[in-house]
C-alpha positions as CSV (number, residue, x, y, z in Angstrom):
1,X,192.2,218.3,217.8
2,X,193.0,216.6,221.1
3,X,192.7,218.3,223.7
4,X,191.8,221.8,222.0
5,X,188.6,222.6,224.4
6,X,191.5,224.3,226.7
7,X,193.4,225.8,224.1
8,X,193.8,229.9,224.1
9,X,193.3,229.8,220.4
10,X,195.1,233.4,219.6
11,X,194.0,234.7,216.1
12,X,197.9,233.6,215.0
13,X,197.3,229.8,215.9
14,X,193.9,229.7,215.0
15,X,195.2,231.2,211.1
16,X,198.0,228.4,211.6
17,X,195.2,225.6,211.7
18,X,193.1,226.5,209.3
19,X,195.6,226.9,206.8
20,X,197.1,223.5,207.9
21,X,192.9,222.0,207.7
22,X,192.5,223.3,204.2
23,X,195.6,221.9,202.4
24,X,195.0,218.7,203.9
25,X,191.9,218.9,202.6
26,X,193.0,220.1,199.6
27,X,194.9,217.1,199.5
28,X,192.2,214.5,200.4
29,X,189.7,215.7,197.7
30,X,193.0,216.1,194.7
31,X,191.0,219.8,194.7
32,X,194.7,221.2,194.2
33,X,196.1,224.4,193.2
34,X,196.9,225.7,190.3
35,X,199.3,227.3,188.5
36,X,198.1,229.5,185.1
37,X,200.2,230.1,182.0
38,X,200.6,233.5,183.2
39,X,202.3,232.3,186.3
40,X,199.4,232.7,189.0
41,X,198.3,230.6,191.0
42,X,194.5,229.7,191.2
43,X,193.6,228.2,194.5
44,X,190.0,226.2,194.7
45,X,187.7,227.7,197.3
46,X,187.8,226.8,200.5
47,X,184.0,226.6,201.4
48,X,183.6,224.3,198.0
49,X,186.9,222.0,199.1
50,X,185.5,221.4,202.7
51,X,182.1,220.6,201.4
52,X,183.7,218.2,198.9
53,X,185.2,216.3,201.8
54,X,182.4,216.3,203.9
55,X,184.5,218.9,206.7
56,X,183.9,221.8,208.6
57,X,186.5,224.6,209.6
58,X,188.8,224.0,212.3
59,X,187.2,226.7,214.1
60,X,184.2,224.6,214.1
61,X,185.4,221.8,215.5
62,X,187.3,223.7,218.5
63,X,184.1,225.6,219.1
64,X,181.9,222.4,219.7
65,X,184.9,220.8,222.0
66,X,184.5,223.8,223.6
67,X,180.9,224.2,224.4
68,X,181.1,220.5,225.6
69,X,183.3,221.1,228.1
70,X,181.5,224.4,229.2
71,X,178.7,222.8,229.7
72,X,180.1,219.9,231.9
73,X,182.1,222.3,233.9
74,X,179.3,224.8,234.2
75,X,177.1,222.2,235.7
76,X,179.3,221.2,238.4
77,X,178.7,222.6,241.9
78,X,182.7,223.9,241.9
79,X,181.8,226.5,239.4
80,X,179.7,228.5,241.1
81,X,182.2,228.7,243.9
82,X,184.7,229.9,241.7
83,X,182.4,232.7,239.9
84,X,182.4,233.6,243.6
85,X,185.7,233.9,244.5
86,X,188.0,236.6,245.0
87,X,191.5,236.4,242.9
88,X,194.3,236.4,245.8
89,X,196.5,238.8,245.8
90,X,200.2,238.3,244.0
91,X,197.8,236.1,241.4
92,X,198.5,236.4,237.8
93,X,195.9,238.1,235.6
94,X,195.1,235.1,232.7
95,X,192.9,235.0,229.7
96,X,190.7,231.5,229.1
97,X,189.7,230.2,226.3
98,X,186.1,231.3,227.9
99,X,186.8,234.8,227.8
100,X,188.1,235.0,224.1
101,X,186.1,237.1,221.6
């Protein structure tokens, strides 16, 4: 996850991921699905795969990356000037990964 303290993680990507974490995962620990005589498939949980493995969710991982780097950039003198500053006009309104619920 490279680089992923300064991703907007939109609920779209961030469904993207996880479902990419937990197959490979599922993968890893040969926790695999399942398919029943009656044609459905079973799927392991994921809580039980990723404590198998010895993971944590993707959302996790981004989240910790992300309070690292807060906290770095919060401490710097630069920060305090920004909170300060006024957004000059013909700017373009953005979301950061900061202001995400």
């Amino acid at each position: 996850l490279f680089g992923s303290e300064t991703w907007n993680m939109t609920p779209t990507i961030r469904r993207g991921l996880d479902g990419f974490h937990v197959r490979a995962t599922r993968q890893m620990t040969g926790m695999m699905p399942t398919k029943g005589s009656d044609g459905i498939w079973s799927y392991p949980a994921t809580e039980e795969v990723l404590e198998k493995a010895g993971l944590y969710t993707v959302d996790n991982y981004v989240t910790v990356r992300q309070n690292t780097i807060l906290k770095f950039i919060s401490e710097r003198p630069i920060y305090e000037l920004w909170r300060g500053a006024k957004r000059q006009r013909g700017t373009g309104v953005r979301q950061y990964w900061w202001e995400q619920s």
